[in-house]
C-alpha positions as CSV (number, residue, x, y, z in Angstrom):
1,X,105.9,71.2,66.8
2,X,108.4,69.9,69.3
3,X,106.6,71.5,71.8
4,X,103.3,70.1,71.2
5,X,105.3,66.1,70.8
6,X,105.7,66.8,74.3
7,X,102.1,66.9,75.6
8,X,100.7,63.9,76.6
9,X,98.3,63.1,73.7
10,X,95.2,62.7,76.2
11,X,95.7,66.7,77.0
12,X,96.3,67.6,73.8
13,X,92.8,66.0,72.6
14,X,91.8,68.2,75.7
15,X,92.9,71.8,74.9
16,X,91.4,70.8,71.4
17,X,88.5,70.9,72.3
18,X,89.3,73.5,75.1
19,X,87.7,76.7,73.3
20,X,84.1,74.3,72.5
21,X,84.2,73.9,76.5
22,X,84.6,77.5,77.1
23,X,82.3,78.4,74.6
24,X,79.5,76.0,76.0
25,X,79.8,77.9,79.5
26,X,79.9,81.2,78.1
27,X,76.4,80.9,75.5
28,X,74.7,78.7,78.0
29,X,73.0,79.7,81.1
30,X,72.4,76.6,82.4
31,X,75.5,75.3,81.8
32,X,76.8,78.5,83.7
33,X,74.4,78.1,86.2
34,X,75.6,74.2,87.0
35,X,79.5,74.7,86.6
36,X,79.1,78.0,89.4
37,X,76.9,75.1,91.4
38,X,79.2,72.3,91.1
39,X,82.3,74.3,92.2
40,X,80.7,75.8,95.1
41,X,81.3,79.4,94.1
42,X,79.8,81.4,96.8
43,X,79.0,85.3,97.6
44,X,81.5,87.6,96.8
45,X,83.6,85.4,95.6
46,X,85.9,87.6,93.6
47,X,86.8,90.0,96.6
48,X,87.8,86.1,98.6
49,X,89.5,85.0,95.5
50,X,91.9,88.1,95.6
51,X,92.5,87.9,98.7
52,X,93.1,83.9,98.8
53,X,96.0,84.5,96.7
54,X,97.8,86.8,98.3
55,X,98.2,85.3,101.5
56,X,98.8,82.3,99.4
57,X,101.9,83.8,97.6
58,X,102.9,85.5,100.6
59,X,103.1,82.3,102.5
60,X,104.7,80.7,99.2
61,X,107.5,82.9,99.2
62,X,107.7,82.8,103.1
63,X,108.0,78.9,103.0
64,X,111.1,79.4,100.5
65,X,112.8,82.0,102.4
66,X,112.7,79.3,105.3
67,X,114.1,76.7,102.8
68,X,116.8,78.8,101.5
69,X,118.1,80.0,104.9
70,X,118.3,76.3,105.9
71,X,120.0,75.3,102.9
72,X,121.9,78.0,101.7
73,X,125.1,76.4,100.5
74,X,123.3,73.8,98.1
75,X,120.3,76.4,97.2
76,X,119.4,77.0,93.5
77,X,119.3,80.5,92.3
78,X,115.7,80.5,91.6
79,X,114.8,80.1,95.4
80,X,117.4,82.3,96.6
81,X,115.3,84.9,94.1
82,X,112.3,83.7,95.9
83,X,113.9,84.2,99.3
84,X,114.7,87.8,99.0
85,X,111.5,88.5,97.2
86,X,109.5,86.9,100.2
87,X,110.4,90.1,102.9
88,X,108.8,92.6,100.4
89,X,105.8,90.6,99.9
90,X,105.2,90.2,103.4
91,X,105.8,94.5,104.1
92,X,103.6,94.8,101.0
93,X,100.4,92.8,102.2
94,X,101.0,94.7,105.9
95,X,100.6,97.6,104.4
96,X,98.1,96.2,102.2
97,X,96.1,95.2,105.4
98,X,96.3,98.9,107.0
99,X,95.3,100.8,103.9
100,X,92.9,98.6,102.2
101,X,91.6,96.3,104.5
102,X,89.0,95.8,101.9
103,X,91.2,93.4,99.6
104,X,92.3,91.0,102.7
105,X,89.7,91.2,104.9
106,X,86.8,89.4,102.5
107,X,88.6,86.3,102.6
108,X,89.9,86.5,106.7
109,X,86.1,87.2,107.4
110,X,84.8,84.0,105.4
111,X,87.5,82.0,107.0
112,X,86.7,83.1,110.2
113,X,82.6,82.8,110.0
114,X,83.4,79.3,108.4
115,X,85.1,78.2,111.3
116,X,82.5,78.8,113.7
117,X,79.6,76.7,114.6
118,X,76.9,78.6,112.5
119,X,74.2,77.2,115.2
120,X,75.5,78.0,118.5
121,X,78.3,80.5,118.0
122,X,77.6,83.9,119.6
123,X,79.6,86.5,117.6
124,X,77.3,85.6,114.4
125,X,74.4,88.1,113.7
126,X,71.2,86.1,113.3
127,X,69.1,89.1,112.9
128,X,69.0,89.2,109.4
129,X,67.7,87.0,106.8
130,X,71.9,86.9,106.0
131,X,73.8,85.3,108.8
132,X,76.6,87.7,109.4
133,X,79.8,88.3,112.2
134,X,79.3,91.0,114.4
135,X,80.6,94.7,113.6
136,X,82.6,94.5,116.7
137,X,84.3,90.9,115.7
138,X,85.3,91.8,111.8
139,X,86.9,94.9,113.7
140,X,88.4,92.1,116.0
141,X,89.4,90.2,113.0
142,X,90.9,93.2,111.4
143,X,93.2,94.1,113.8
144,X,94.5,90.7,114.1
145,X,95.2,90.2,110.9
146,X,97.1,93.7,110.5
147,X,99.5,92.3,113.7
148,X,100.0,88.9,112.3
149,X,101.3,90.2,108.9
150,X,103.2,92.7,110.4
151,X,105.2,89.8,113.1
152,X,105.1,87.9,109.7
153,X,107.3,90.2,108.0
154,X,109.2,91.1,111.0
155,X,110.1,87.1,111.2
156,X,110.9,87.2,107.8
157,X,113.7,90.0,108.2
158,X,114.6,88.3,111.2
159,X,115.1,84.7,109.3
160,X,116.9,86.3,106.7
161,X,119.8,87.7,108.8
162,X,119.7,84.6,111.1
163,X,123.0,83.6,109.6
164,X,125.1,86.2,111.9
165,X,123.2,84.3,114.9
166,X,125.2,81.5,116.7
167,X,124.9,78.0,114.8
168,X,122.8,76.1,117.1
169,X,120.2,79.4,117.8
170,X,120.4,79.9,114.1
171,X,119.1,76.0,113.1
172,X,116.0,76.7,116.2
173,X,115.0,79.7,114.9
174,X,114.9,78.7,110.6
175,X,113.1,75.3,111.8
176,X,111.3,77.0,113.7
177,X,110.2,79.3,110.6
178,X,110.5,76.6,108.5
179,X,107.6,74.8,110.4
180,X,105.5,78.3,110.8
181,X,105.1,79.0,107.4
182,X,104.6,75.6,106.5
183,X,102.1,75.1,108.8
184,X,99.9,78.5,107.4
185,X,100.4,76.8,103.8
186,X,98.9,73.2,105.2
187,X,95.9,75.5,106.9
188,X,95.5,77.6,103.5
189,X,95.7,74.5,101.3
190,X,93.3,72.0,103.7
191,X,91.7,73.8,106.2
192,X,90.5,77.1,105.3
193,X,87.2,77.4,103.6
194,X,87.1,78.3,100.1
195,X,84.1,80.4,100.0
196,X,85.4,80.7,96.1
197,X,85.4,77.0,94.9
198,X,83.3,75.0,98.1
199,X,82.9,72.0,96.2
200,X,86.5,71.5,94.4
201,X,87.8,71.7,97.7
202,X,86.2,69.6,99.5
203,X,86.8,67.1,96.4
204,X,90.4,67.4,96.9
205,X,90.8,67.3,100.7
206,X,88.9,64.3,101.1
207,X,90.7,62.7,98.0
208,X,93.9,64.2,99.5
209,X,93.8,63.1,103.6
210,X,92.4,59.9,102.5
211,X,95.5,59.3,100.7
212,X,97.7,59.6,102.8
213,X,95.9,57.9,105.7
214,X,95.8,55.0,103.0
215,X,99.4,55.0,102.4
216,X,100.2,55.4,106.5
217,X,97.9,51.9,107.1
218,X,99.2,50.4,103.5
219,X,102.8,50.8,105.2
220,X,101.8,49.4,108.4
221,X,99.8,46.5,106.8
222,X,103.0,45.5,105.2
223,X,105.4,46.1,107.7
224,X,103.2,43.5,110.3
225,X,102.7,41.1,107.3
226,X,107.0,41.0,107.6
227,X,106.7,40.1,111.2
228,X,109.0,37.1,112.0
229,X,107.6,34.2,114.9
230,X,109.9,34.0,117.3
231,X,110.7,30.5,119.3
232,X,107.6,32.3,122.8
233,X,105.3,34.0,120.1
234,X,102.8,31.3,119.9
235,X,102.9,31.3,124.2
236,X,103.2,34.7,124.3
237,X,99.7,35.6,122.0
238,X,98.0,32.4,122.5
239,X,98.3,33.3,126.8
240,X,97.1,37.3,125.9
241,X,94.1,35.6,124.1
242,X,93.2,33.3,126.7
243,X,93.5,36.7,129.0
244,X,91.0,38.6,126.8
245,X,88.6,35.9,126.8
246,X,88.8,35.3,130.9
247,X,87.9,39.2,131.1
248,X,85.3,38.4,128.6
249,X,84.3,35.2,131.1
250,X,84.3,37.7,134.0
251,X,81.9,40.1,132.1
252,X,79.4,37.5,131.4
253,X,79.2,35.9,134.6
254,X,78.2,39.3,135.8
255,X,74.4,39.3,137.6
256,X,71.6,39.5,135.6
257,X,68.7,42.2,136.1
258,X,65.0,41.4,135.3
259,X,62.4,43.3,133.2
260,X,58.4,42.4,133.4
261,X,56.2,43.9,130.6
262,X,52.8,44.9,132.5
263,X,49.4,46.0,131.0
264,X,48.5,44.8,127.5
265,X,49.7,45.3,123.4
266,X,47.0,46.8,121.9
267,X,48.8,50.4,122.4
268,X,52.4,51.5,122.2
269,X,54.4,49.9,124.8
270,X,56.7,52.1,127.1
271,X,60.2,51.1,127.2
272,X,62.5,52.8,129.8
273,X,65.3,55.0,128.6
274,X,68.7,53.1,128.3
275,X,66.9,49.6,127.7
276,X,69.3,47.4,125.2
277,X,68.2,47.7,121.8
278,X,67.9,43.9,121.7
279,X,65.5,43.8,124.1
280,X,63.4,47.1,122.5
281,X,63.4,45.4,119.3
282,X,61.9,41.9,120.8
283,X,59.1,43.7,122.0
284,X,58.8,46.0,118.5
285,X,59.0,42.9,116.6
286,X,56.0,40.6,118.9
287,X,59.1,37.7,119.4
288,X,58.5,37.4,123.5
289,X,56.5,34.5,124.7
290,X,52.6,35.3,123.9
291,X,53.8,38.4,121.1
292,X,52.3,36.5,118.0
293,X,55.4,37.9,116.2
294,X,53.2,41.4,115.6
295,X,54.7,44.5,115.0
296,X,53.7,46.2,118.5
297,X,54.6,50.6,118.3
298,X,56.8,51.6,121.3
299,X,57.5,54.9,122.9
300,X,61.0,56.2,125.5
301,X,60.3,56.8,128.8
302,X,63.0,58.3,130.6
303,X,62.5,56.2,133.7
304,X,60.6,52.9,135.1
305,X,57.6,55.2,137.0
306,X,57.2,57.4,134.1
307,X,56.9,54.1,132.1
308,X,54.5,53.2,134.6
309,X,52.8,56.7,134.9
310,X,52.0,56.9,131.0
311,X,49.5,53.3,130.8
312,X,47.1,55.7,132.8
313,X,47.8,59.2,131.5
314,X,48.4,59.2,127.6
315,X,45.8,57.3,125.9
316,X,47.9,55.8,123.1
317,X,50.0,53.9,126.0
318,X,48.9,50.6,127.2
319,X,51.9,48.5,128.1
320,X,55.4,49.0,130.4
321,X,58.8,47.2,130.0
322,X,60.0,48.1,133.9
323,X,62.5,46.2,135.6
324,X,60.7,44.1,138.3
325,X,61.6,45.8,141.6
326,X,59.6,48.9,139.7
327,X,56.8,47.0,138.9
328,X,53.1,48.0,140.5
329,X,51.2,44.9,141.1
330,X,47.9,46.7,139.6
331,X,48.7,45.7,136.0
332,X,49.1,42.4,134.8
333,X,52.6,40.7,133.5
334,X,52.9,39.9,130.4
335,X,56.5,38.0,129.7
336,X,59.3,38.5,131.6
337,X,62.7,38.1,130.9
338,X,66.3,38.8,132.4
339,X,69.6,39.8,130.5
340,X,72.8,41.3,130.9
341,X,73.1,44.9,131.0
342,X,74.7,46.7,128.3
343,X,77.7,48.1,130.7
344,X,78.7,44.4,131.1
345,X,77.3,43.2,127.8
346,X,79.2,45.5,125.6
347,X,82.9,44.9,127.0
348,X,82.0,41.2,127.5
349,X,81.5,40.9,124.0
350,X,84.4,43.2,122.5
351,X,86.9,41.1,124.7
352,X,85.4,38.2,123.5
353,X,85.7,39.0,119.7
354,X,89.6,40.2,120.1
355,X,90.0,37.2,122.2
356,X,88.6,34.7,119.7
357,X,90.5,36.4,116.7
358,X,93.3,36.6,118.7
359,X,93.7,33.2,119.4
360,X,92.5,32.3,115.3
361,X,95.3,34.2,114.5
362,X,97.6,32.1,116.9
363,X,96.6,28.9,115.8
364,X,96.8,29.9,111.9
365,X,100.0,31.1,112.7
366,X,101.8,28.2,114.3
367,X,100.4,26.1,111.9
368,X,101.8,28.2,109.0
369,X,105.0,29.3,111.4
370,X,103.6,32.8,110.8
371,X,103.3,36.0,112.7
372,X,100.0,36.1,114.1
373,X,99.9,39.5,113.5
374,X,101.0,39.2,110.0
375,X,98.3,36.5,109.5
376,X,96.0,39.5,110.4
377,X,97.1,41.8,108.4
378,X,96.9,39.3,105.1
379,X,93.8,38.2,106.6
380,X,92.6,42.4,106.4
381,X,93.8,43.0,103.2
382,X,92.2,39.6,101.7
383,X,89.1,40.6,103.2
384,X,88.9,44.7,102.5
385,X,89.5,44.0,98.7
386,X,86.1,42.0,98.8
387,X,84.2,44.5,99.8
388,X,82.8,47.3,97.8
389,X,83.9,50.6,98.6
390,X,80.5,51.8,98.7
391,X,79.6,49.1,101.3
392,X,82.9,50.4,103.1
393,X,81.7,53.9,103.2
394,X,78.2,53.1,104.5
395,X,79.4,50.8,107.1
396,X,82.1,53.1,108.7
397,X,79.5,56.5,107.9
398,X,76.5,55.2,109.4
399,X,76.4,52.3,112.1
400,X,80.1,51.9,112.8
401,X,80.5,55.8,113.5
402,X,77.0,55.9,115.4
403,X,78.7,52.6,117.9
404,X,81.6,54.9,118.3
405,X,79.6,57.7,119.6
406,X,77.4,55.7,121.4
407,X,80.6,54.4,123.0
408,X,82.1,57.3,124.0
409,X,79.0,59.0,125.4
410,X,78.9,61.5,122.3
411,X,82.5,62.2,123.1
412,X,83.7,61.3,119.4
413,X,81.3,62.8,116.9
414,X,82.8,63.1,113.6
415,X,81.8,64.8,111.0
416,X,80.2,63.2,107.6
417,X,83.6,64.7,105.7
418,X,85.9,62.9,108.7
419,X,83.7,59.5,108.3
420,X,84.0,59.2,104.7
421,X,87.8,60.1,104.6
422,X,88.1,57.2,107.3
423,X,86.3,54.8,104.9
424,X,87.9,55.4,102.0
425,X,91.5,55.3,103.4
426,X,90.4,52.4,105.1
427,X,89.4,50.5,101.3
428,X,92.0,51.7,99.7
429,X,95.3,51.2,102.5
430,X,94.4,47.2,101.1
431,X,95.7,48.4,97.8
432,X,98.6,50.1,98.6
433,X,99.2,47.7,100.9
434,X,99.8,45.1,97.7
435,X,101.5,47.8,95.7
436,X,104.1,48.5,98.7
437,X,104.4,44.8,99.0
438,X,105.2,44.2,95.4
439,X,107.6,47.2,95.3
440,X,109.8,45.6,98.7
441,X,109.6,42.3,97.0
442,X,111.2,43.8,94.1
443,X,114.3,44.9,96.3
444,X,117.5,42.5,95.8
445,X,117.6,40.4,99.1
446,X,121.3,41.2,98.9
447,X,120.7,44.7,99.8
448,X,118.9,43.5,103.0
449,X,121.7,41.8,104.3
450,X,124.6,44.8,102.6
451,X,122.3,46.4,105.2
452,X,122.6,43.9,108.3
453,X,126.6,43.5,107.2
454,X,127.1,47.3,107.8
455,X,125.2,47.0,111.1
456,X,122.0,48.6,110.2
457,X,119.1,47.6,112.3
458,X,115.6,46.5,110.6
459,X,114.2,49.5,111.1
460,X,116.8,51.4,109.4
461,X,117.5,49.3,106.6
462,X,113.8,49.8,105.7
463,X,114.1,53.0,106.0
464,X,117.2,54.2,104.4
465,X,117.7,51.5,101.6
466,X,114.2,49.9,101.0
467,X,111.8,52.3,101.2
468,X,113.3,54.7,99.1
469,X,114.0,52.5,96.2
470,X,110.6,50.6,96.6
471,X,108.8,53.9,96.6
472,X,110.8,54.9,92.9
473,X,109.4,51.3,91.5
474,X,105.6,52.5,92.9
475,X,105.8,55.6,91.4
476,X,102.7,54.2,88.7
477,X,100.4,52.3,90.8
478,X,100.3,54.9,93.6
479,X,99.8,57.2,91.0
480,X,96.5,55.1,89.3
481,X,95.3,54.9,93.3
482,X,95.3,58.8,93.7
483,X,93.3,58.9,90.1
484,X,91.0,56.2,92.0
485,X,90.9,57.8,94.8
486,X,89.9,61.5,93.2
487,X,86.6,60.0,91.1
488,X,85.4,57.8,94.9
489,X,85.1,60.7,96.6
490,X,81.8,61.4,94.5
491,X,80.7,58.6,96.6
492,X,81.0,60.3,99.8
493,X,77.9,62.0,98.7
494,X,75.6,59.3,100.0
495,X,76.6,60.7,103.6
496,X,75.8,64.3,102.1
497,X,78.9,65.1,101.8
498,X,79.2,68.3,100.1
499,X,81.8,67.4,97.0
500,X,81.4,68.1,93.5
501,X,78.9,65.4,93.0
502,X,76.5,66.4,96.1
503,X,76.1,69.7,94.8
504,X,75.6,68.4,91.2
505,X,72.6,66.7,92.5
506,X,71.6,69.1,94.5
507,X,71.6,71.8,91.5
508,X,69.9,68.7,89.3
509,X,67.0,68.6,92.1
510,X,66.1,72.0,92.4
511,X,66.7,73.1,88.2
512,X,65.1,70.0,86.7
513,X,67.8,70.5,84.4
514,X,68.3,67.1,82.1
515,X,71.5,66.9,81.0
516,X,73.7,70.4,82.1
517,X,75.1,69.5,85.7
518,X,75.6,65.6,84.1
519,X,77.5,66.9,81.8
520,X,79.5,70.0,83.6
521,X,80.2,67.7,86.7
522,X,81.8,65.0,84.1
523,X,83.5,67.6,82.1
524,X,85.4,69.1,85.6
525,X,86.3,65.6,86.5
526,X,87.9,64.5,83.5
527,X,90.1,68.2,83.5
528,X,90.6,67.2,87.4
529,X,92.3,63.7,86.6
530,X,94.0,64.5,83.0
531,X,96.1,67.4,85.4
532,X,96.6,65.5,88.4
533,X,97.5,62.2,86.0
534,X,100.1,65.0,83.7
535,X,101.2,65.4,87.1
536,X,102.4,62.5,88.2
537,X,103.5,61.6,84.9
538,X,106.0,64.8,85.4
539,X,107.0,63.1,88.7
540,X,107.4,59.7,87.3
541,X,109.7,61.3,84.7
542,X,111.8,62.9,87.4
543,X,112.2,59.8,89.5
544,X,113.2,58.2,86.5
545,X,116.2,60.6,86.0
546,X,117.2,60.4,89.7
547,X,117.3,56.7,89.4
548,X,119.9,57.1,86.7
């Protein structure tokens, strides 16, 4: 009975009604069918499973062996257990490698294929209906992987008698293991495709990264909102401001080029390739002088004379948007206009915007004999917590990602998972911006200047006596945010976002099944949060002790 007064009450109600769960899965094919949908369990998924945790292990026990050879003196008995068990794990899964490749490879080959761009990659077998690596490559991969676990093991041995090695060679080389292993543990946990649970993982990474890019800008939010104005910050930002909007003034005053639309609007209108969208949509929408405000079709050209060339040659054509100098005095003008082009438009208006906020900022701030840049940040954080993270998601997924790679010339395309993580740690950094806030706030002011009496610079008093007793008071909230932050990643699933909740409507739209992937995706959600919330209970617990 003491035992079960231990569990927290909402997983006891949980392994209650644990066998009913199982049971359900096990009677019902359709609830079978949507749970192996909703987790993303794959082909052969076993085999990849087995394999998963090997290496997993392996690297486990690696990782600790690094740990205990750093700090041997204060190590507990349990790691320096896990330490010498870690070189026979690694000889036993190179072995494992030469005479069964069969139980490692399975996972190293979905890993690999997964990695690869499926549509252009040239060592993937299109042939069959089954996209499949080349014979020659999994031999490629084998190989590999045989040598990687055998220097693995070797580096193990190597970092356990490291201690007869000088002191400063010895600290290089178990850092240096130190970071190796725990670098293969970050790609086994967050990188490596799960071909055995797709759809938990990406759940978790995305809940995961987002996290802690949330808690990085939350930090930073709160460490410009403690700026101090100084007796030249008002000159200072107030004379970059006025910079930013003279380049913006420079920009502007650039010369102007003029487009003529020829022929008539009874067709589509051909609009020359690299035309502003402000213009294109003037003429789409009939709002030039003579348009009638009537929705007029359009078609891309990819220069003026093709423009020109299609009024006679496709039938459907009957109109040009051409810059003058192009224009053929056979056809008749229509409106013309002139305007900026977008290579002065563009940066004209982006200095313009950081120049006027800029100088807002300034103002507010001498006014208020703030930071300007801490005005900003309380100004972001106001503002963030407005919006809906839904609104958030689609904004940064959609146009703001599309401006960016427009921007760049296509040179930064992220991907839907890499937009959505973006968003969300963007929504939620102006949360755990306020709970970091709260949590400094709560720090005696005395211990701020213990800090400057001992000669401690600002930096490191945060650092060594705020942070860490600011993160202990957090512990809760930053726990509720990770909770949060788990059950809005479904949301990520309007930018097709593979997750949990993507493939449960995904399974829902090709079964026509009612209620089973409803109910199986809200059953695996509510076991995700009641472990990850025991969790951090467990954690809140020991920072509880260590504060005593």
């Amino acid at each position: 009975m003491s035992r079960l007064s231990s569990i927290r009450p909402s997983n006891l109600v949980l392994l209650a009604a644990a066998p009913f769960i199982i049971y359900l899965f096990a009677t019902s094919s359709k609830y079978l069918r949507s749970l192996v949908a909703i987790l993303g369990i794959g082909n052969d998924a076993g085999p990849i499973f087995v394999g998963f945790l090997l290496v997993l292990a392996t690297a486990i026990l690696g990782y600790l062996c690094a740990r205990h050879t750093r700090f041997e003196a204060q190590a507990p008995a349990w790691l320096r257990i896990s330490a010498l068990a870690a070189f026979p794990a690694a000889v036993a899964l190179s072995i494992l490698a030469f005479v069964a490749p069969h139980v490692l490879m399975p996972f190293a080959e979905s890993v690999f294929f997964h990695a690869l761009s499926e549509n252009t990659s040239t060592l993937i077998d299109r042939t069959n209906q089954t996209w499949v690596l080349f014979p020659e490559v999994v031999a490629q991969i084998q190989s590999r992987l045989q040598f990687l676990l055998a220097v693995y093991a070797v580096i193990i041995a190597l970092c356990l008698i490291s201690g007869r090695l000088t002191k400063p060679l010895r600290g290089r080389v178990q850092l240096g293991f130190e970071i190796l292993t725990g670098a293969a543990l970050f790609y086994l946990m967050f990188m490596a495709h799960w071909q055995f649970a797709t759809g938990v993982a990406i759940t978790f990474r995305a809940a995961i990264f987002a996290y802690i890019f949330a808690a990085i800008l939350g930090l930073i939010w709160v460490g410009l909102q403690s700026f101090k104005p100084k007796a030249r910050t008002t000159m200072v930002y107030g004379a970059i401001s006025l910079a930013l909007l003279a380049v913006s003034t420079f920009f502007f005053m650039q010369p102007k080029v003029s487009y003529v639309l020829v022929g008539n609007t009874e067709g589509r209108i051909a609009i020359v390739r690299g035309t502003p969208q402000a213009q294109a949509d003037v003429i789409r929408f009939g709002e030039f002088e003579g348009g009638g405000d009537q929705q007029i079709r359009i078609r891309s050209a990819p220069d003026a004379a093709s423009a020109i060339e299609q009024i006679e040659t496709v039938d459907s054509v009957s109109g040009a948007f051409v810059p003058v100098e192009a224009h053929s005095q056979g056809y008749p003008v229509i409106w013309q206009t002139s305007f900026l082009p977008d290579k002065f438009r563009n940066p004209g208006l982006a200095f313009a915007v950081f120049g006027f906020l800029l100088l807002t900022l300034t103002v507010g701030g001498s006014q208020h004999k703030l930071h300007p840049l801490a005005v900003g940040a309380e100004f972001f954080v106001d503002t963030i917590r407005g919006i809906p993270m839904l609104v958030i998601i689609l904004y940064i997924g959609l146009p703001l990602a599309g401006a960016v790679k427009d921007a760049t010339g296509g040179g930064i395309d992220m991907t839907n998972m890499t937009r959505g993580i973006i968003a969300i740690s963007v929504g939620y950094s102006a949360y755990m911006a306020e709970i970091f806030r709260s949590g400094i706030e709560a720090i005696p002011k005395g211990q701020l200047e213990a800090g400057s009496s001992l000669g401690l610079s600002r930096w490191q008093t945060a650092r060594l006596i705020v942070l860490p007793q600011a993160l202990r008071i957090v512990t809760p909230p930053l726990g509720n945010e990770f909770i949060a932050m788990i059950k809005d990643t479904s949301l990520l699933s309007i930018l097709s976002v593979r997750d949990m909740t993507q493939r449960m409507r995904e399974f829902q739209a090709s079964s026509f099944l009612p209620f089973a992937p409803f109910n199986t995706a809200a059953i695996l959600y509510v076991v995700i949060t009641l472990g990850c919330a025991s969790f951090l209970k467990w954690i809140e617990r020991r920072t509880a002790k260590d504060t005593r």
